[in-house]
Structures are given as structure tokens and as C-alpha cells.
C-alpha positions in Angstrom: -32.7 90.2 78.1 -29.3 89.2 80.6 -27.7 92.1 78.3 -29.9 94.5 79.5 -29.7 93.8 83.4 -26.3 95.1 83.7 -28.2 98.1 84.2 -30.5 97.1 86.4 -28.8 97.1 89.8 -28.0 100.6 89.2 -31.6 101.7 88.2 -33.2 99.4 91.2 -30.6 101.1 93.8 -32.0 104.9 92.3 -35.7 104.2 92.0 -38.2 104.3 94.5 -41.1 101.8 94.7 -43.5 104.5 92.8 -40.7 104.8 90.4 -39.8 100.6 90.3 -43.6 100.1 89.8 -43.9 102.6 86.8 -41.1 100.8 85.1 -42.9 97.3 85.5 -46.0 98.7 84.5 -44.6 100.3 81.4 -43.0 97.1 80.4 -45.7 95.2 81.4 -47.9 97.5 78.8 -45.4 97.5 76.0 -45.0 94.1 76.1 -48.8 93.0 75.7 -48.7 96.3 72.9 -45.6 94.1 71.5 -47.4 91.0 70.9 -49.6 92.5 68.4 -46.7 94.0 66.7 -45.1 91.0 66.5 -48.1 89.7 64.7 -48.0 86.0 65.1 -44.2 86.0 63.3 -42.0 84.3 66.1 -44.5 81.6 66.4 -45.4 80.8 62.2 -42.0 82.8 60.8 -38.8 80.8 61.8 -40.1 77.3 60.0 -41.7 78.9 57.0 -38.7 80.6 56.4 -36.7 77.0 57.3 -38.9 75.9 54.6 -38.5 78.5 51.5 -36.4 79.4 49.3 -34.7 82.3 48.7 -37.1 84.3 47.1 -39.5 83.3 49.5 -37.4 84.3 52.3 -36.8 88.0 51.1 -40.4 88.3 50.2 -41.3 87.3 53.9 -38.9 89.1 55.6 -40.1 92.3 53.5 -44.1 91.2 54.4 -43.1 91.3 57.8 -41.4 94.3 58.2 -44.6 96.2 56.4 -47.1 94.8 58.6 -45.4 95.1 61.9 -44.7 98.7 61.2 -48.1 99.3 60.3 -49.0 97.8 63.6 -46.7 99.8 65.9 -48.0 103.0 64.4 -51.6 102.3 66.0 -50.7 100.2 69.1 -48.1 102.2 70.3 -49.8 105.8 71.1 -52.8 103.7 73.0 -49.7 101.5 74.9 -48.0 104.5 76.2 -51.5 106.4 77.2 -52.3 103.5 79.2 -49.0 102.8 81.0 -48.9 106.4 82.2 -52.7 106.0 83.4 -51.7 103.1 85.4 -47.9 103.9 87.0 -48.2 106.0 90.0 -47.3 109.9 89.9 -43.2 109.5 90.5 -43.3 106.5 88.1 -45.1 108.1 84.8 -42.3 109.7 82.9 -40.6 106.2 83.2 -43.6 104.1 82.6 -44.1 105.9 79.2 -40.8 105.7 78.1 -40.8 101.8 78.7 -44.1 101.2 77.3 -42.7 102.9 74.2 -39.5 100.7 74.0 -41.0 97.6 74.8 -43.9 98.2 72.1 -41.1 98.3 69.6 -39.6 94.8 70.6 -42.4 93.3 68.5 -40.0 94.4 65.5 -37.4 92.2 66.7 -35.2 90.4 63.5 -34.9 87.0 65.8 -37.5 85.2 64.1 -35.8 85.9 60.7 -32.4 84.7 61.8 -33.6 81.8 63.6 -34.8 80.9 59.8 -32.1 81.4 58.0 -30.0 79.8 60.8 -28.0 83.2 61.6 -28.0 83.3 64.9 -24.9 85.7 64.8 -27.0 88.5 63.6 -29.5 88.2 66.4 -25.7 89.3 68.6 -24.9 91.7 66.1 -27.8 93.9 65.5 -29.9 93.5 69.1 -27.4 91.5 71.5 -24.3 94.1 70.9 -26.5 97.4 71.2 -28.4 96.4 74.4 -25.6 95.6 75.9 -23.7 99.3 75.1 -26.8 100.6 76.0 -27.4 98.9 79.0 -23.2 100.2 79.9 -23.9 104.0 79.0 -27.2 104.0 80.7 -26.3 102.7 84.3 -23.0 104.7 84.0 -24.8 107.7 83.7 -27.3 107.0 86.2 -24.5 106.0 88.4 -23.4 109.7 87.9 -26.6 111.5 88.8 -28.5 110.9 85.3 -32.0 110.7 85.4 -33.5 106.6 85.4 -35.2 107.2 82.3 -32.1 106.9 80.4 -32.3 102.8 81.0 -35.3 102.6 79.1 -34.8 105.2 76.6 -31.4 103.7 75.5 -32.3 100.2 75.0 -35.5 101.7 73.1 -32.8 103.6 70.7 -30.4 100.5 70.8 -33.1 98.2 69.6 -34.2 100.0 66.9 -31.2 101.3 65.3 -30.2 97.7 65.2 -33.2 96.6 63.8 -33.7 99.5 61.0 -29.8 98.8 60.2 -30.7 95.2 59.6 -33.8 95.9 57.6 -31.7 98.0 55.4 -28.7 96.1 54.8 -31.0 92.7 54.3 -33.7 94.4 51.7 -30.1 95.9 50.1 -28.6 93.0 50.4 -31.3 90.6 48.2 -32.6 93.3 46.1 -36.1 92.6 48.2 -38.2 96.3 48.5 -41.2 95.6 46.9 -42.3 98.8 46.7 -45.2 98.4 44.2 -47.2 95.2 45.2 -47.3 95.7 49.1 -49.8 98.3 50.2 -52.6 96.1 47.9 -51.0 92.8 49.9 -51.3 94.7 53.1 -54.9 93.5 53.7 -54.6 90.1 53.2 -51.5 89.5 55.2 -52.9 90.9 57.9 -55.9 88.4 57.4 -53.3 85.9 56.9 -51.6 86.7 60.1 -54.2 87.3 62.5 -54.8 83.6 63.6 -51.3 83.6 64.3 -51.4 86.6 66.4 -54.7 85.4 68.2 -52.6 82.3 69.7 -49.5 84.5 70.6 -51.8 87.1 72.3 -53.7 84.5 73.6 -50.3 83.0 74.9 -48.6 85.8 76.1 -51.1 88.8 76.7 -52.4 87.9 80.6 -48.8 87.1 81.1 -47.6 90.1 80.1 -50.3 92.3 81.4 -49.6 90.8 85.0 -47.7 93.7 86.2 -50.2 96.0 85.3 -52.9 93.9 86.4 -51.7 93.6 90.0 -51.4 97.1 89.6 -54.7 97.8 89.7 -55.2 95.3 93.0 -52.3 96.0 95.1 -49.9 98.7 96.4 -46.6 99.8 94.0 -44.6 97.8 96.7 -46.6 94.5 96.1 -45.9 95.7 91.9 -42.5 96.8 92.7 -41.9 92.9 94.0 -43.5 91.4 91.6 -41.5 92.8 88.9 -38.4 91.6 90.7 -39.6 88.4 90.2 -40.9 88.6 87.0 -37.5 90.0 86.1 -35.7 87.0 87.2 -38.3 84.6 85.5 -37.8 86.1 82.2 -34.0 86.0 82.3 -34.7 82.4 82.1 -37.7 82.3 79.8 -34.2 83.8 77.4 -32.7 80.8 78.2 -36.2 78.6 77.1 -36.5 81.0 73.7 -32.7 80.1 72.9 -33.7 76.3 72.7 -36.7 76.3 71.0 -35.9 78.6 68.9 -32.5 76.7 67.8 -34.6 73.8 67.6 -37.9 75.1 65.6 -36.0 75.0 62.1 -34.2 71.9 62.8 -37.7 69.8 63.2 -39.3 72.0 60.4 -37.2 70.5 57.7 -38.2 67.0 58.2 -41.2 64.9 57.8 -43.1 61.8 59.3 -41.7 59.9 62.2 -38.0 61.7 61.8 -40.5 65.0 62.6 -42.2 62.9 65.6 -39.1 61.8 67.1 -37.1 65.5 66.7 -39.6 67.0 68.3 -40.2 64.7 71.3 -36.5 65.3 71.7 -36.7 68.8 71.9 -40.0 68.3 74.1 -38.0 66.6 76.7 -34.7 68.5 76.3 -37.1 71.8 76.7 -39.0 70.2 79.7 -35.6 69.8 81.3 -34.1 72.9 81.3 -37.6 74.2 82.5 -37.5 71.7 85.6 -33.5 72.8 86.5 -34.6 76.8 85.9 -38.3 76.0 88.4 -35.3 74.4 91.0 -32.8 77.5 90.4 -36.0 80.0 91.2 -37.3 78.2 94.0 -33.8 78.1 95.2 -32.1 80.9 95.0 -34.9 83.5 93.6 -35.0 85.5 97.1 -31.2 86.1 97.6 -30.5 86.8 94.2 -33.3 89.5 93.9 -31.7 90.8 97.2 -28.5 91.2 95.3 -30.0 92.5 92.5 -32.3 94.9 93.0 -31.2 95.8 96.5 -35.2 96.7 98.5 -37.1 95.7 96.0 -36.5 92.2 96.4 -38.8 89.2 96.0 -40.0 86.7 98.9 -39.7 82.8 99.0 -42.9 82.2 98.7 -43.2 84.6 95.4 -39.6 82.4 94.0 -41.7 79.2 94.5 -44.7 80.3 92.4 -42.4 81.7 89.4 -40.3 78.8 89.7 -43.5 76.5 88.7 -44.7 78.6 86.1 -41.3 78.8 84.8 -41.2 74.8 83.9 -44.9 74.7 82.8 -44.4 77.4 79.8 -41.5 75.5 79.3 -43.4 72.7 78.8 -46.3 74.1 77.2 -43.7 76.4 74.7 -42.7 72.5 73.3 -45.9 71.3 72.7 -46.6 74.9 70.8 -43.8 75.3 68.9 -42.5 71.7 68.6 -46.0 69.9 67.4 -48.8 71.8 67.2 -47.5 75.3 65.1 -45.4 73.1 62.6 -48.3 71.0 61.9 -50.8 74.0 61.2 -53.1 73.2 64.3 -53.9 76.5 64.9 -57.4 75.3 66.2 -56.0 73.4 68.9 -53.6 75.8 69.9 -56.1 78.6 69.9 -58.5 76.4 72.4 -55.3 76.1 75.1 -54.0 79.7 75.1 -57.8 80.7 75.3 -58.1 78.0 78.4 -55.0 79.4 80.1 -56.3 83.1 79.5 -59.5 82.9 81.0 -57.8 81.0 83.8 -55.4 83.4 84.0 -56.5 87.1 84.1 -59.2 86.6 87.1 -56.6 84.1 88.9 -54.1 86.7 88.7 -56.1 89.6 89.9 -57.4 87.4 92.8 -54.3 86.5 93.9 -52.7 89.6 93.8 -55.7 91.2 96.1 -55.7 88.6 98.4 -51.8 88.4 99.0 -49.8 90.8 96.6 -46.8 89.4 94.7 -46.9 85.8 95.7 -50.9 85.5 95.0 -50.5 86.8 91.7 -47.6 84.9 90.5 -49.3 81.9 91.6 -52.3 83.0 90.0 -50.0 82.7 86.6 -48.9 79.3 87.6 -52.3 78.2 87.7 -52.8 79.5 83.9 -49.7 78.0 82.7 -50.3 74.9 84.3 -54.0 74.9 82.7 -52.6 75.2 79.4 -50.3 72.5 79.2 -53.3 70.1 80.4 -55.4 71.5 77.4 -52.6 70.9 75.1 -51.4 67.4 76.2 -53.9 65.3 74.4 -54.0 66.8 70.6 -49.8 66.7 70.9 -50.4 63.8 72.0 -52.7 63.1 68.9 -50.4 64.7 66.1 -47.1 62.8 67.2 -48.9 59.7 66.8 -50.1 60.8 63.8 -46.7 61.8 62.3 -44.9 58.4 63.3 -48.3 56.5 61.9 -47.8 58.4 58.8 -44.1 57.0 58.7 -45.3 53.5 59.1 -48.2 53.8 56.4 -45.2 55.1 53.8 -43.3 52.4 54.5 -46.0 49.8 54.2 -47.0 51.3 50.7 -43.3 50.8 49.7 -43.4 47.2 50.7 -46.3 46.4 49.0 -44.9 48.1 45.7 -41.6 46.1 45.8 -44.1 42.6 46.5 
């Protein structure tokens, strides 16, 4: 995400608002479209592949790579008819383009690495080519090229990386199995589909806010917004870094040593989240100045990202951290579904009533809703895991009396 923003002074400085808000909507778009392409795998993948072995890792990784294609093929055509309905008339072109690339992060390898504990191929196959890309896009921009180039390249970056990963990988452990998965299609996708309920769930109105103030406000109201949403997502990078180091590192442990690993990670997560809602609040106006030149953001829209920065970052530890390594997908469901329904109309209303600020406050007040709903089962299931602890230990006593 950072990698990709050395382009994004350049593109800012060449785009008019039309042309700024077609990008946001496109990305906007292709990142809802790449939540169901990710299929629940970021959230259930990186601790069951902690937990297997290596047969059950290539079989995984193969299971993946079958059902996310299959799910790009039909979400992708809808994602980039819909991003060019929405972006305004100078901003279609670009909107499309985006929509496609961003679809296609759904087939992103980082939840495989973050598995196997390689977080060296997440730089080698995605860091490394966005980054060239990112170079080669704003220097030809910088020389007259059109601004599509910026999302075209990363969307050519990402997925050379990724279909040169997938090939060296299934090469590398002898994994195709050609025969057996088209008749396991069906059920993985039934297997899967809980997963993906909570991600969407999670992320969808999130992602969708773009396009949704799109449809309430002017392109310069969207234009803002996506400043800010830019700058809020450079640090959700920094949020997905920790708990993503941290998923497999809780996952191989049981009982209170689980409990205690995770409320570490809870609080080391809720930290960073508090410094990144202080570095927004703070410093969120000048830097979008700098950045992206007139389509900068206003205090009062920094503010509003700055809280809903440290609540996902809170609500991300009581996801990932407790409730998705202990299978309560139930619970989980029941918060993302609260922070939804909270979310889309408080987003829309905002956004009418005063453009960017309203509707990133508007996502605030979903974020914040969510971690209320998930407080009490975390609550429940880290008292559970050190009870279970105690209860061992107790047995153990009683068979050495």
C-alpha cells in the first residue's frame, strides 16, 4: 500500500476532481468486488496453515488458488460495470481500470506466507513489483502519459507476482491436483462462505464508502474523501503487519498460553491504533496537502478517520486474535452484521448532510458499534481459554494425589 503512493503525488497533481473521484470509486468497487475474491482466506487461512502440515499446506494453498479464481471470473465483469456507472464522465476510463486491479487484490499470496512464516515472499512477489510499478507509472505520467497507467501497472505488477508465485509454489511441492478439484469445488465454496460472510460483513460498507458518498455528494466531497481514506489505509498496512505477524504466533498454542498471547497482541494492536488515531487527527490535513496537492482533506474529516482508525484496530484483535482462532464464527458474524447495518445508512447520511467529514464519521460510528458487539463474547472466550488451563491443571493434580 506505502509502495504504491510513490505514485500518487504525481497522479493527484494530473487529475481533476472528476478524474480523482473515478479513481476512488474504482477502488472503492474493486475492493468490495475483492473481498469476495478473497473468500474468507486472510481471516481462516494464516492459522490453519500455522496449524498443518506440509501436505496440508500445499493442498490449501492449491484449494485457494481454485476457488478465488473461480470467483474473480464472475465478480470482476459486474465490479468494473458498476465503477464506470458510478465515476463521473472524465473519471470512467480510470474508474474501470482500478475496479479491475483492485478486484484482483483478493488473489493476494499474504495470507499463505503469513502461514508458513515467509514474510520475505510477501516483498518479493507483491512488495517489489508495486513499487517498480508505482516508479514507471508516475514517471511516465510525469512525462505526459495518460493517469491510467497508475492503475493499470500495479494491476499488471500484482498479478505477475502473484501467478509467478502460484507457479513456482505448486512446482515447488509437487501440489496441482488436477484431478480431484473441480468435484471439491462445491464444497469448498460451502466451506468457505461463512468465512467470507464475516470478511464481507467486515469490510464491504467500508470499502463501498467511496462509492457510496458518491451517490450523495459532489466528486469534490468524493475526491476528499478519498484523500483521507488514502491516508487511513496506509496505516490500516501498518495494523495488517501486526496482526498478521501475530495470528500464527497465538495459533500454535493452547489454553491460557493462547489467552495470554492474544491479550498481548490485543493491547499491542490497540496501541498502535491509539498512536495512528493521534498521527491522523494531527497531522492528517497538512500531509494530504502535501500529498495530493487540491485534493486535500479538512481537519474535521482527519479527526473522524483518526477514530475509526483505532476502533478497527481494536475490533481487528478481538477478530483475529480470539474469536476467528477459536471458530466463533457466530459471534463474529453478529458484530460485522451490527457494524454494517450501522454503517451503510450512517455513511450515506453523513455524507449528504456534510460531504467528506459526515461520511467518515458515519464509518466511525460503525466501527465503533462493532467493537461494542464484540467486547463481551472476547470477553467470554478468553476466560474460557485460561479456565480451560486451570481445569487441566487441576485434573493433573488430582492424578498425581
Amino acid at each position: 500500500m506505502i509502495a504504491s503512493f510513490g505514485a500518487i503525488p504525481v497522479v493527484a497533481r494530473h487529475c481533476g476532481s472528476q478524474q480523482w473521484a473515478g479513481l476512488a470509486i474504482g477502488l472503492s468497487v474493486g475492493a468490495c468486488a475483492a473481498i469476495f475474491v478473497n473468500y474468507g482466506w486472510s481471516l481462516t487461512g494464516p492459522s490453519a496453515v500455522a496449524q498443518s502440515d506440509w501436505d496440508e499446506r500445499r493442498r490449501l494453498y492449491a484449494d485457494s488458488l481454485a476457488v478465488r479464481s473461480l470467483v474473480f471470473a464472475l465478480v470482476a465483469p459486474p465490479a468494473i460495470l458498476l465503477a464506470t456507472f458510478l465515476a463521473p464522465a472524465a473519471g470512467r476510463s480510470l474508474s474501470a481500470i482500478a475496479a479491475a486491479g483492485s478486484t484482483f487484490n483478493g488473489m493476494s499470496i499474504a495470507w499463505y506466507c503469513i502461514g508458513m512464516g515467509e514474510p520475505a515472499a510477501i516483498a518479493i512477489f507483491e512488495l517489489f513489483p508495486r513499487i517498480l510499478a508505482a516508479v514507471v507509472a508516475a514517471g511516465c505520467i510525469g512525462l505526459g502519459g495518460p493517469v491510467e497507467l497508475f492503475p493499470a501497472t500495479q494491476f499488471v505488477a500484482v498479478a505477475a507476482g502473484v501467478g509467478t508465485h502460484a507457479g513456482m509454489t505448486l512446482r515447488r511441492e509437487s501440489a496441482h491436483p488436477r484431478g480431484h478439484l473441480p468435484k471439491r469445488l462445491g464444497s469448498l465454496l460451502v466451506r468457505g462462505f461463512p468465512a467470507m460472510v464475516v470478511e464481507g460483513a467486515a469490510g464491504l460498507y467500508a470499502s463501498a464508502a467511496a462509492a457510496i458518498v458518491s451517490t450523495q455528494a459532489a466528486p469534490a466531497s468524493v475526491s476528499s474523501y478519498s484523500s483521507g481514506d488514502r491516508l487511513y489505509r496506509i496505516g490500516l498496512s501498518g495494523l495488517s503487519a501486526v496482526s498478521n505477524a501475530n495470528q500464527s504466533w497465538i495459533a500454535e498454542t493452547t489454553g491460557a498460553t493462547r489467552g495470554r498471547r492474544a491479550l498481548r497482541s490485543m493491547v499491542a494492536l490497540s496501541l498502535a491504533g491509539a498512536m495512528g488515531m493521534i498521527t491522523l487527527a494531527w497531522i492528517g490535513t497538512p500531509a494530504s496537502h502535501l500529498i495530493f496537492g487540491p485534493h486535500f482533506i479538512k481537519p474535521s474529516t482527519s479527526l473522524a478517520f483518526g477514530i475509526c482508525f483505532f476502533a478497527v484496530a481494536v475490533n481487528t484483535g478481538q477478530a483475529r486474535f480470539v474469536l476467528a482462532p477459536s471458530g466463533r464464527t457466530r459471534e463474529l458474524m453478529i458484530g460485522t452484521f451490527a457494524g454494517a447495518a450501522t454503517g451503510v445508512p450512517a455513511i450515506a447520511l453523513g455524507a449528504g448532510m456534510a460531504g467528506a467529514a459526515g461520511a467518515a464519521f458515519g464509518l466511525a460510528v460503525s466501527q465503533v458499534v462493532v467493537c461494542a458487539t464484540l467486547a463481551y463474547p472476547t470477553a467470554r472466550v478468553l476466560k474460557s481459554l485460561y479456565r480451560e488451563n486451570a481445569d487441566q491443571e487441576l485434573v493433573g493434580t488430582e492424578a498425581r494425589d
